[in-house]
N, C-alpha and C positions, 0 to 999 in steps of 0.2 A: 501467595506462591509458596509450594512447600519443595523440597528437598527432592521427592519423589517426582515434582513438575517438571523439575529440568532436564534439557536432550541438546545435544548438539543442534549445530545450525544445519539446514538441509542441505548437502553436498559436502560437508566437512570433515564428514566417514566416509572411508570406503574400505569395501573387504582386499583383503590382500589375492593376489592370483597364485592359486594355486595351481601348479603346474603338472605336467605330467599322471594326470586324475582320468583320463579316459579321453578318447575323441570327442566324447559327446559335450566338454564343456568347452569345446575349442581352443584350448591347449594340451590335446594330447598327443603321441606318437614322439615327435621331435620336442615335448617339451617350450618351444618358441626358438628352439635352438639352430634352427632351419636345415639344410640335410649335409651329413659331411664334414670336413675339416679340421682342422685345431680346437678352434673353439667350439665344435658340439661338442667332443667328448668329454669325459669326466678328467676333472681335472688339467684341463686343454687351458689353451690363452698363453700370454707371455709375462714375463714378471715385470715388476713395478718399474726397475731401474731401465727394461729393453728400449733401444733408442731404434728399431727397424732394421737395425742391422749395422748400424756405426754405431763405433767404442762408445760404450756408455761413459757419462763424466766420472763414476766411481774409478773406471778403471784408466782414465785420464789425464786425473791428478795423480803428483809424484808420490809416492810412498813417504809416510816421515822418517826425518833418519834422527840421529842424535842418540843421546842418553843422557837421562840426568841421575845424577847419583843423589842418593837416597839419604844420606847419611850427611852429603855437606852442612856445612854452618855458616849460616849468614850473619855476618858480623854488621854492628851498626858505630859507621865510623865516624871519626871524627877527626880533625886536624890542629896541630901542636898551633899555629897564626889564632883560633877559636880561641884554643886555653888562653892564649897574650890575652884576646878581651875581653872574657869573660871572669876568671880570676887572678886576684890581688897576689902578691909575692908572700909564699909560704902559705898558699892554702892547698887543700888535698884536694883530688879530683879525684871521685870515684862515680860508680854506675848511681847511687842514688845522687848526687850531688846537679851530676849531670842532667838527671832525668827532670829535679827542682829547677834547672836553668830551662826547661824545654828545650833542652840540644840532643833529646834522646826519644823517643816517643813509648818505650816502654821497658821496666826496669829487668826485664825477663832476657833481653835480649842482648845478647854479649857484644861486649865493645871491643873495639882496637882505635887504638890513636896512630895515627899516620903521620909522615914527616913534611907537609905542606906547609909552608910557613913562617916565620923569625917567633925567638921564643926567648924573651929577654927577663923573665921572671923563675925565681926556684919554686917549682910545685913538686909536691909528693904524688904522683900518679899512680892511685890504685884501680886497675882496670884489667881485661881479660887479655888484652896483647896489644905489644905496641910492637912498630916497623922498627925494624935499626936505624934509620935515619932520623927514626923521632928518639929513640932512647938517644944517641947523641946527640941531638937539642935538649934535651930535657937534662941530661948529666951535664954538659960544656953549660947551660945556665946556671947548676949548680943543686940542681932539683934530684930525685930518687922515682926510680919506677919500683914499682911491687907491683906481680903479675899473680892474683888470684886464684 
């Protein structure tokens, strides 16, 4: 068998109908468009979303409202009860420090310490913002914030 042997199976072609090509091949005059209406003309029929005549769902559903501002910054936080666990009395917390404890998931991403908590150790906390409630756990433990 060569290259040149091969054909489809019989019935597995067929020519497209060509329409509008004269009467004589039995689709012409109307096309198959039958006589009249909406849908003979050019361009006729109704759109995708047309529900017969009731509100379509596009126009159904509420509008979105809202706004998100563009520009906020998402801080990845953390709480002064954490620092008691995870650091000894007089070590620094900073963004890389935290992120070695896996209490951060990525070093890129600014922090704030919050005041959730008891905070009975002096730590040096260098990070990108802390609450007032946490700098006064952190200073009344005896600790220093540095805000980067």
């Amino acid at each position: 068998m060569q290259l040149h042997d091969l054909s489809p199976a019989p019935g597995s072609r067929k020519d497209r109908k060509r329409v509008g090509r004269g009467n004589a091949s039995g689709h012409g005059t109307t096309a198959g468009r039958g006589d009249k209406g909406q849908n003979s003309r050019a361009g006729g029929g109704k759109g995708p979303g047309f529900e017969g005549g009731q509100n379509p769902l596009h126009m159904r559903m509420p509008k979105l409202g809202g706004f998100k501002n563009r520009s906020r910054v998402e801080y990845a936080v953390v709480n002064v009860g954490r620092l008691e666990d995870l650091y000894a009395a007089g070590d620094t917390v900073s963004v890389d420090s935290l992120f070695e404890k896996g209490v951060i998931k990525s070093k890129t991403t600014p922090v704030k310490v919050l005041g959730d908590g008891e905070l009975t150790k002096a730590l040096t906390v260098k990070t990108d913002r802390v609450s007032a409630p946490a700098r006064t756990k952190i200073e009344a433990a005896g600790g220093t914030v540095d805000l980067s």
